[in-house]
C-alpha positions, 0 to 999 in steps of 0.5 A: 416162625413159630411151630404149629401146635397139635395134641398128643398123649405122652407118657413116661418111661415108667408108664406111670404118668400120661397126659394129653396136651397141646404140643410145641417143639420150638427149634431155637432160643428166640422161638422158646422165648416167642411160644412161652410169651404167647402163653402168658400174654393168653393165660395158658400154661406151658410145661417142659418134657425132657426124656421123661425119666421122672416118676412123679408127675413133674412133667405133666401137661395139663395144657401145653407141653414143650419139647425142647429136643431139638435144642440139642448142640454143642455151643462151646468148649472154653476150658474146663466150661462146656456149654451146651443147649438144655435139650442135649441128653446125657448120653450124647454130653458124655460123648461131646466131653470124651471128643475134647478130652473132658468128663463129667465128674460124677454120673447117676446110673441113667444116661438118657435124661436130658441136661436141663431135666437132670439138673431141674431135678436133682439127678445125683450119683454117688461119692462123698466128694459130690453133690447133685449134678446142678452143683456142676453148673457155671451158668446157665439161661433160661427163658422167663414167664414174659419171655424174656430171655436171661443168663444166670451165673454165681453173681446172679442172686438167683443163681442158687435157686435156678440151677435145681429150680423143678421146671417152676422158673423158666424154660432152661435153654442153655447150661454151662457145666465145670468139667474135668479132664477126662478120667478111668475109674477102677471099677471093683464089684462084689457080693457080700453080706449087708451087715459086712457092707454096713461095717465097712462104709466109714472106711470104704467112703472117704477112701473111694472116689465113689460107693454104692450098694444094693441090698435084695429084699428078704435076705441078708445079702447084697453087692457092692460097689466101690470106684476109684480114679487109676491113671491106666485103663489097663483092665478093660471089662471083656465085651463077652462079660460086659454082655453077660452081666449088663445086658443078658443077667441084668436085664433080659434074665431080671426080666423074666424073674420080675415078671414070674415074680409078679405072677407067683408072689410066693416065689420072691423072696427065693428069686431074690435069694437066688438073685443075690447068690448069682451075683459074681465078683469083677473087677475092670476099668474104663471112662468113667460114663461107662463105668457109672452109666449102665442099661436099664431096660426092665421098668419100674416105678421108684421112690428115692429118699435122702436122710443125713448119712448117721440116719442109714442104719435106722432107715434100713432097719425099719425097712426090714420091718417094712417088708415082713408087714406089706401084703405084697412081695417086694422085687427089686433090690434097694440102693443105697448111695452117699454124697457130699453137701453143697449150696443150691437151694432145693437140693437133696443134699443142701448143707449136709453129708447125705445117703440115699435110700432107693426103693423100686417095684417092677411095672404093674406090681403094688407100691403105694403102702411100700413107699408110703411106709419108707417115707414116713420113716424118712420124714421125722429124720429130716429126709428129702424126697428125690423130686422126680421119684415118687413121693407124698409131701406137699409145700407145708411138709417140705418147707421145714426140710429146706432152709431155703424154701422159702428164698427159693419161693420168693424167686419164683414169685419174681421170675413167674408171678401169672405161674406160667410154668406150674402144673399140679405137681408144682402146686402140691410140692411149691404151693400156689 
């Protein structure tokens, strides 16, 4: 039995993408693979939503939309490898790991995408010694556009293609993931001045496990971020201070201070001053997923771009200038993380040491010349826009930027050649 199909409008978490679609949840590998063949036998178009975490457009419908949160369980644990069904989110993969004895070895800072849409899209934390979370993963199956049900592993020629493959392959229905034995993170946070944090990243990345830092628009002044494996959890974070810093600082006062920001402009460069400047020092240890993963709650629309990490210091010189030439006011602090290279295909950080440059604007506050501006700076140096923040590029921009666009373009003709899985966004960034 297949499940009925209704419309409904969705959006996303940033309330910058909606649409209205078809919509079908299917409750099991056999009716993911029925549904997608009905489609393509009919000429329609299915598209996959996760938790809607993308800024870009990635997982708009514009004919029928699957959700596939109901594939959400646990199908095994064989070692280091644990396999799960796509739909399962990160939050609820961090805690299955934790049951066993296992951990993710690295995390962004979101923990509520699904798996499948984390992997799909380039999700990434940050750490010299880690690529994106699809370098993670063992193996995985997907449903292809006939409905064709089909395992993928490192023996598979497709392998390097399907595991960031943007939702344009095939609807992923499980996915094995290389885990590690659970682990602490000493956590150590602190205030400083950007030239400081710029001088001392050759030595603070190869020394730490990971290191990132933001930098708040208009002034000199930011925080940094450094974690490191310790063998004891011997510094918990108080629960009073995990509530003041996490949840009453960093969202319900961000909130208020993003939102008088947008209504009085002229008040942001002293807001983020003052922002900067009540930014304290800690120092703590826990699991790692609370360590990496923390609570946002205020909205914002995003843009992300990965440079070759020697490219950083002119990405964010031409920001500064950037921020004196807008005609609006720029809210949220820029952040900036560091990975290692690996081999899968679409990847940000494919073949080479990468630094991400992150730039946020609070929901209903202008963004368009921002991003248009730091991309055009990240462009000529080779940058790579995250594929599910916002960005501007198309097929025939993007192609130079991946060694392996087109081997990646070739399998997609092989596994959706009637383009059962394409939608606008996939038609800009892929072609037709």
């Amino acid at each position: 039995m297949t499940t009925p199909v209704n419309s409904r409008r969705w959006t996303n978490w940033g309330l910058n993408q909606e649409s209205v679609a078809d919509v079908l949840t299917p409750g099991s590998v056999d009716e993911v693979a029925t549904q997608v063949k009905q489609a393509g036998d009919s000429g329609r178009r299915v598209k996959v939503v996760g938790s809607g975490h993308s800024f870009t457009s990635i997982a708009v419908a514009d004919d029928q939309r699957m959700y596939v949160h109901r594939l959400n369980h646990l199908i095994s644990v064989d070692g280091p490898l644990v396999t799960v069904q796509a739909g399962m989110t990160l939050s609820a993969l961090n805690r299955v790991l934790a049951e066993n004895d296992l951990a993710m070895p690295n995390l962004g800072d979101i923990d509520a995408q699904t798996v499948a849409g984390a992997v799909s899209t380039g999700t990434h934390g940050t750490g010299i010694g880690h690529a994106t979370l699809a370098s993670c993963v063992e193996s995985l199956t997907m449903v292809t556009a006939d409905g064709t049900i089909r395992r993928y592993t490192a023996a598979s020629p497709e392998f390097p293609a399907v595991r960031l493959g943007l939702g344009a392959l095939g609807v992923i229905v499980e996915v094995t993931l290389r885990c590690v034995p659970a682990f602490t993170l000493l956590a150590e946070e602190r205030p400083m001045t950007l030239p400081d944090m710029l001088a001392g990243l050759d030595e603070w990345i190869p020394q730490d496990d990971h290191v990132e830092f933001f930098w708040y628009p208009y002034t000199d002044r930011g925080q940094l971020k450094r974690n490191r494996r310790v063998e004891l959890d011997d510094r918990p974070l108080s629960r009073f201070r995990g509530w003041l810093d996490d949840e009453f600082l960093s969202n319900t006062v961000w909130q208020g201070v993003c939102s008088l920001g947008r209504r009085v402009p002229g008040t942001v460069p002293a807001l983020n001053g003052i922002a900067a400047r009540a930014l304290s020092a800690r120092s703590y240890t826990g699991r790692s997923h609370e360590v990496f993963c923390t609570s946002r709650r205020v909205k914002f629309t995003e843009m992300e771009y990965e440079v070759p990490r020697a490219a950083l210091p002119e990405v964010l010189a031409a920001i500064t200038r950037i921020f004196e030439e807008l005609p609006f006011r720029v809210q949220f602090p820029v952040e900036v993380r560091f990975t290692g290279p690996d081999d899968v295909w679409l990847s940000h950080g494919h073949g080479r040491e990468s630094a991400y440059i992150a730039a946020h604007q609070y929901l209903g506050a202008p963004y368009e010349p921002y991003f248009r501006a730091l991309e055009a700076v990240c462009t000529p140096l080779g940058g790579r826009p995250h594929w599910g923040k916002l960005h501007y590029r198309d097929a025939e921009s993007l192609r130079p930027a991946y060694p392996r666009f087109d081997d990646f373009l070739a399998v997609r003709n092989e596994l959706d050649p009637r383009r059962v899985f394409t939608n606008e966004y996939l038609t800009r960034v892929l072609g037709s």
